[in-house]
N, C-alpha and C positions, 0 to 999 in steps of 0.2 A: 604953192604946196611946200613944207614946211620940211625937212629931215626927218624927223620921227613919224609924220604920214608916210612919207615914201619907202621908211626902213619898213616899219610896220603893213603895209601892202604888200612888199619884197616876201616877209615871213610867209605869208598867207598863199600867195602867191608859188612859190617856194613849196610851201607843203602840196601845194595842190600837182605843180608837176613832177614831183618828185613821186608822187604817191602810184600804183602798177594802175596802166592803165591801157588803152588801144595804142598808145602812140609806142611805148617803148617796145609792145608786142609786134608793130609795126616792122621796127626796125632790127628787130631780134630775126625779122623773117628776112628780110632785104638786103643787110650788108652779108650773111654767109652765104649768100647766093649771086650774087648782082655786084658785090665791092664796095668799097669804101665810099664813093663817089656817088651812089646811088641812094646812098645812108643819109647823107647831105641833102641831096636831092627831095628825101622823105622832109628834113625840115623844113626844108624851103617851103615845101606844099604846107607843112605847118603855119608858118609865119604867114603865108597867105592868106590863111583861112583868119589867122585868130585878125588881121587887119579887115577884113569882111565883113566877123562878127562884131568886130570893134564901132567900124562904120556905122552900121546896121544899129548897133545899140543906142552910137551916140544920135542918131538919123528919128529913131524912135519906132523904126519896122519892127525889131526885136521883141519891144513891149505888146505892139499889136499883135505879133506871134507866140507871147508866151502868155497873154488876158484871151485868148484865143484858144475854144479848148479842139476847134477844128482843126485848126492850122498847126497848133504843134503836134495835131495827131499825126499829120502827115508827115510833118518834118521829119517827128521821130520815127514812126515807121519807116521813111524813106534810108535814113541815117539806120538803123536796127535790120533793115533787112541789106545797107550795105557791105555793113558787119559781119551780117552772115553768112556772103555768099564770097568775100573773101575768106574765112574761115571754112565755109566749103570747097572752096578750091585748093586751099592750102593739105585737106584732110584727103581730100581727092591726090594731088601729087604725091602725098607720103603713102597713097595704100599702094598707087601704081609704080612707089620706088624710085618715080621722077628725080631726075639730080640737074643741075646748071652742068651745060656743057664748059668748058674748060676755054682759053681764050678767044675769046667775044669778038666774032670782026669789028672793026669800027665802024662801019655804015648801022651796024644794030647798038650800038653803044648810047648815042643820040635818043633814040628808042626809047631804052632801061632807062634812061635818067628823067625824059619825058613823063613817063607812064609812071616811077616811084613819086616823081614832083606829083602827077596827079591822085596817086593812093594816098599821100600825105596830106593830098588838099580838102578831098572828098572824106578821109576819116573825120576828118574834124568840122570843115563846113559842114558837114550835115547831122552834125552832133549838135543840138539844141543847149545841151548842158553847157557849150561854152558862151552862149550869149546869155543865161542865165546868172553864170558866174559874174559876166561884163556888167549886167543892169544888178544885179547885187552889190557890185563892190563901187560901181560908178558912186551912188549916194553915201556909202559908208568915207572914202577919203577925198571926197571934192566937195569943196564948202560952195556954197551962192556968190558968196565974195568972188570967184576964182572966174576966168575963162573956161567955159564947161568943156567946150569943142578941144582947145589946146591940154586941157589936165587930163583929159578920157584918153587922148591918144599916148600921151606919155606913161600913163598906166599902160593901156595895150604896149608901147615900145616895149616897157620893164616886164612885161610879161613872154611878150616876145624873147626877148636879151635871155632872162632864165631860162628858157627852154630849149635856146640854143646853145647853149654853155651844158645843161646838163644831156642833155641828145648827141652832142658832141663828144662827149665824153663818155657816152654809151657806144657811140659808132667806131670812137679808135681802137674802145677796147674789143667788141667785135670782129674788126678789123684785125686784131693781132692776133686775133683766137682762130682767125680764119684757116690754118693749117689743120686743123683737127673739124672746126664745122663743115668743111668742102668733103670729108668722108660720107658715103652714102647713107652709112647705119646713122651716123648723126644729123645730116639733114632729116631724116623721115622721121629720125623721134622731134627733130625742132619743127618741123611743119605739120607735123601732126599734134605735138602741144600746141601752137599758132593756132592751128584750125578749132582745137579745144576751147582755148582763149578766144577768139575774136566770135567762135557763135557765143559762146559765156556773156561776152559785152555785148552783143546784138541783144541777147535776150535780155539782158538789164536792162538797158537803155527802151525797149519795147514796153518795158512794163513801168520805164518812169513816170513821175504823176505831179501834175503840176503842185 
């Protein structure tokens, strides 16, 4: 694979996670509540996922779940109604004024980081759209010539790599802002835009079509 396939993927790439989506709504909810560490933790459950969908695509399950108008109903429904009922929860703690209590024992620290790794994992594995992404861009920059197995994964790496570089960069700043989000009036407006947002994505993604 060649420099300018790989620059040229990077762009694409690039636009796709940059662009507002569950994931940054994610972490817009997690670090002013949870901390910086649990911010992390949200990517990691990213990177997991998009190596799953990676697998899966290069495996060829992917293709049988998206020529499948059964199967990706359920996926997507499964993924759209996970959406929602984070987003109902979020909307639910902001009407009852809920706020993070204030230093976290450590026996529940473990916990917070567990359970964000898993919100991070489940937004996106059960989002169909990213293995969509994978079996579209698979045949656009991998030529017959190439090792299919090793160039599929290095695309997922570089997709990986971007989204931990820009989610990182959302989590510090987060992070720093975190004196003013930890006030109560501004948790309940941010978990109640959150819970806005992620039924918003739920119902998109419900109504996606192959």
């Amino acid at each position: 694979m060649d420099f300018s396939t790989i620059a040229s993927f990077v762009f694409i790439a690039a636009l796709l996670v940059m662009s507002p989506g569950p994931n940054g709504v994610l972490i817009a909810k997690t670090v002013p509540t949870s901390g910086k560490s649990a911010g992390f933790a949200n990517i990691a459950g990213f990177v997991a996922a998009f190596y799953l969908h990676g697998a899966l695509s290069i495996l060829g399950i992917s293709l049988i779940l998206v020529q499948s108008a059964q199967a990706f109903f359920v996926v997507k429904m499964l993924g759209a109604a996970y959406l929602c009922w984070i987003g109902i929860k979020a909307l639910r703690d902001a009407l009852k004024g809920s706020s993070a209590t204030q230093g976290v024992a450590p026996a529940k620290r473990r916990r917070t980081l567990l359970k964000a790794f898993g919100e991070g994992f489940l937004t996106n594995a059960m989002n169909p759209k990213v293995s969509m992404f994978y079996l579209a861009a698979f045949p656009q920059f991998i030529s017959q010539t190439q090792g299919a197995v090793s160039a599929s994964f290095l695309l997922v790496f570089i997709h990986c790599v971007l989204n931990v570089i820009w989610f990182s960069t959302i989590v510090v700043l987060f992070s720093r802002l975190a004196g003013a989000t930890r006030k109560q009036g501004v948790q309940r407006w941010l978990k109640g835009v959150t819970g806005l947002v992620f039924i918003g994505f739920g119902a998109k993604l419900a109504m996606l079509r192959l």
